[in-house]
VOKE-30153 format. One record per atom (N, C-alpha, C): y, z, x. Coordinates in steps of 0.02 Angstrom, whole numbers. Example, Ala and Ser with C-alpha at 12.3 -4.5 7.8 and 13.67 -1.06 7.14 Angstrom:
BEGIN
+--------+--------+--------+
:      y :      z :      x :
+--------+--------+--------+
:   -284 :    390 :    660 :
:   -225 :    390 :    615 :
:   -165 :    390 :    660 :
:   -112 :    354 :    642 :
:    -53 :    357 :    684 :
:      2 :    394 :    645 :
+--------+--------+--------+
END
This chain:
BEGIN
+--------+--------+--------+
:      y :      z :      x :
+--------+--------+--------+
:   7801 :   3129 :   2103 :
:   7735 :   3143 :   2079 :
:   7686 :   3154 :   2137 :
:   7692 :   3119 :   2203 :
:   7664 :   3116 :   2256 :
:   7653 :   3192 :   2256 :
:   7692 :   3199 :   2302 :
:   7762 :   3270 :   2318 :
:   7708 :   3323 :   2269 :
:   7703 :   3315 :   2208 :
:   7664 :   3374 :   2177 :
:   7606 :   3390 :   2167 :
:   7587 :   3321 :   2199 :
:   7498 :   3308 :   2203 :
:   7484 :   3322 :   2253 :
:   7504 :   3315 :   2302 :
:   7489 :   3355 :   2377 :
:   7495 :   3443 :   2366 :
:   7552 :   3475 :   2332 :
:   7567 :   3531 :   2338 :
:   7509 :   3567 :   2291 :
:   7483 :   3524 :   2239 :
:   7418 :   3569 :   2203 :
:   7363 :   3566 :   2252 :
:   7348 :   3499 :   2294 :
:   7295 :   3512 :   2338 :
:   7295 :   3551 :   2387 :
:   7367 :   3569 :   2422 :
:   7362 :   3596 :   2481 :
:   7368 :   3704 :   2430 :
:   7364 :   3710 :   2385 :
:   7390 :   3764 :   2348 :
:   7308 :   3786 :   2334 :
:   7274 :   3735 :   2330 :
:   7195 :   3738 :   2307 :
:   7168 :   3752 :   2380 :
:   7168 :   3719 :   2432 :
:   7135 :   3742 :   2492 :
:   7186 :   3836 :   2504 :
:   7232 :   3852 :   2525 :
:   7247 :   3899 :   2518 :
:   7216 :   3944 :   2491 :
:   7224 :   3936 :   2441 :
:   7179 :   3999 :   2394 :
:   7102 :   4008 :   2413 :
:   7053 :   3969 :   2437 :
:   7029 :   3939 :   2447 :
:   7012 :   3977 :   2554 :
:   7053 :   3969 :   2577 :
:   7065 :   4017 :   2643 :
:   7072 :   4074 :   2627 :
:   7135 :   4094 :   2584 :
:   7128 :   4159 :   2555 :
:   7081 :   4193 :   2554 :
:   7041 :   4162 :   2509 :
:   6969 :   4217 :   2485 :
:   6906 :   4231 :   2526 :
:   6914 :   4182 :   2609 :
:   6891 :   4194 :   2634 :
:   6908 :   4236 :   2675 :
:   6960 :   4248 :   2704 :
:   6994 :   4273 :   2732 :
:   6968 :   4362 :   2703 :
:   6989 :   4366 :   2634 :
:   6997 :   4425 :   2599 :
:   6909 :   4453 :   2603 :
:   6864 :   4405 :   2604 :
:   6804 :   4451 :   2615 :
:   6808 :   4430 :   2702 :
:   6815 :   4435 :   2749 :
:   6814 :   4453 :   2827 :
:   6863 :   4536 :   2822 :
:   6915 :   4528 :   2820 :
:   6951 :   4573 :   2841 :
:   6935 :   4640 :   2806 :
:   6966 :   4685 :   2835 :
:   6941 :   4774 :   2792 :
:   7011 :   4786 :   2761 :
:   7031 :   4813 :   2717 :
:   7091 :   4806 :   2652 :
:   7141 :   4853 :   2709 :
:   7115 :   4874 :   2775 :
:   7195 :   4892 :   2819 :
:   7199 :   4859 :   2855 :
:   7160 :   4805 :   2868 :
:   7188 :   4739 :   2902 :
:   7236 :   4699 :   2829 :
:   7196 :   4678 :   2789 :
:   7252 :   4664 :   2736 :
:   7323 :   4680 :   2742 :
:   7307 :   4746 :   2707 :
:   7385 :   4772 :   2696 :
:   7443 :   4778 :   2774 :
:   7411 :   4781 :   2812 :
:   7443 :   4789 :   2875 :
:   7464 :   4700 :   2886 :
:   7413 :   4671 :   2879 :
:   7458 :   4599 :   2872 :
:   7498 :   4568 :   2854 :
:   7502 :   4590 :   2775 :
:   7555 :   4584 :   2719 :
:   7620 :   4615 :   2733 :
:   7586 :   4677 :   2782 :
:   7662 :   4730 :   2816 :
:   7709 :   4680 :   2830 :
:   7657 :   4657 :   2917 :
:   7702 :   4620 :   2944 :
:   7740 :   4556 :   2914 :
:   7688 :   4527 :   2879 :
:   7705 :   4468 :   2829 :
:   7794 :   4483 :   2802 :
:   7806 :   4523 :   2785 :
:   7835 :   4544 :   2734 :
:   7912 :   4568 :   2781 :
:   7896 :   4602 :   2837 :
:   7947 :   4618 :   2884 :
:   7970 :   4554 :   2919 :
:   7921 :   4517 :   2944 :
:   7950 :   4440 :   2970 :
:   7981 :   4399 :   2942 :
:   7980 :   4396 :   2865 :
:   8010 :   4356 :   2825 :
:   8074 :   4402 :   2802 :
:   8101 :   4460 :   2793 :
:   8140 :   4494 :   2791 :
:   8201 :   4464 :   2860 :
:   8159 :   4472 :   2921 :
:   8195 :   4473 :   2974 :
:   8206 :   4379 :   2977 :
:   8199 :   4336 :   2963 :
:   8185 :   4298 :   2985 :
:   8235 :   4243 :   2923 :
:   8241 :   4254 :   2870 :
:   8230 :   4217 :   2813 :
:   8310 :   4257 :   2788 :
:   8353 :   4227 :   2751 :
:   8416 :   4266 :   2726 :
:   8418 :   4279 :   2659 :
:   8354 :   4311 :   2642 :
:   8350 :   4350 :   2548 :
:   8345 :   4405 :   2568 :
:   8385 :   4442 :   2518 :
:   8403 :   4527 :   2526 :
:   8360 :   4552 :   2502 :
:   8334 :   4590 :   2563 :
:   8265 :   4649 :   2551 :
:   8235 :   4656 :   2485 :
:   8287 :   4671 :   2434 :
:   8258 :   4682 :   2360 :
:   8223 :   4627 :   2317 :
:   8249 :   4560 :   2360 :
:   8195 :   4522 :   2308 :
:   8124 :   4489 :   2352 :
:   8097 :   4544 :   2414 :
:   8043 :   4533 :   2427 :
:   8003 :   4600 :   2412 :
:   7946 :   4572 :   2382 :
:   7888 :   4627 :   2380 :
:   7871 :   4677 :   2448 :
:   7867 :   4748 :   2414 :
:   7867 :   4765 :   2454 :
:   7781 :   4783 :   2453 :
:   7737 :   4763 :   2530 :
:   7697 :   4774 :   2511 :
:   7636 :   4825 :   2526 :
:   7691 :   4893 :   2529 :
:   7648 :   4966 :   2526 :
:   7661 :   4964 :   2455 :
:   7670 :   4949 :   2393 :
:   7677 :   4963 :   2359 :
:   7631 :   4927 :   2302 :
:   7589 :   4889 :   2321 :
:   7521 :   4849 :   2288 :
:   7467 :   4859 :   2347 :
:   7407 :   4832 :   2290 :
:   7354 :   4818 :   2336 :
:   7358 :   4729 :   2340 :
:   7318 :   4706 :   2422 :
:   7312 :   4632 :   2453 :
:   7308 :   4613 :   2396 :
:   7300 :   4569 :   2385 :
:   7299 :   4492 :   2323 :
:   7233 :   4471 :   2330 :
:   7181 :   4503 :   2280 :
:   7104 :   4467 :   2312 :
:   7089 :   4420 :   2247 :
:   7121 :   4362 :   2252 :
:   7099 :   4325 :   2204 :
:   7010 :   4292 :   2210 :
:   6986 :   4275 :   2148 :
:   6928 :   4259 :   2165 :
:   6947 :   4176 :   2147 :
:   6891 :   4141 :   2168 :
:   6915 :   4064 :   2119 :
:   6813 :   4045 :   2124 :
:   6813 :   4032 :   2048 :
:   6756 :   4008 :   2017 :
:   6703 :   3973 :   2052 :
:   6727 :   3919 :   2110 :
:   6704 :   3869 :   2140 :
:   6687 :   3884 :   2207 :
:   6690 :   3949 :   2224 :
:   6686 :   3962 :   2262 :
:   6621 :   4027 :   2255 :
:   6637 :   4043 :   2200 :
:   6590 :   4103 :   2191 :
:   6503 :   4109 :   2188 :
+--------+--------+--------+
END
């Protein structure tokens, strides 16, 4: 229960960086991040290409969150 109470708090600050993050940067810093994001964990990590997003193929993730707004 610990274990899952930490992982909602640390899941809440995240999102939370996220959205700050997402208003600094210009949406080709984004997507160019997510590039690399996406190639490092490919190269790095042993799941076959197809079950990572590929991400020229969406737009960044601009979540908003309420508490922040």
């Amino acid at each position: 229960m610990n274990a899952y109470m930490w992982y909602l708090i640390v899941n809440d600050q995240i999102a939370r960086a996220r959205n700050h993050v997402n208003k600094t940067m210009t949406m080709e810093q984004l997507l160019e991040a997510e590039q690399r994001a996406a190639e490092w964990m490919r190269k790095t990590r042993k799941i076959p290409p197809s079950s990572i997003e590929d991400p020229s193929d969406h737009q960044p993730k601009l979540e908003t969150d309420a508490s922040t707004a």
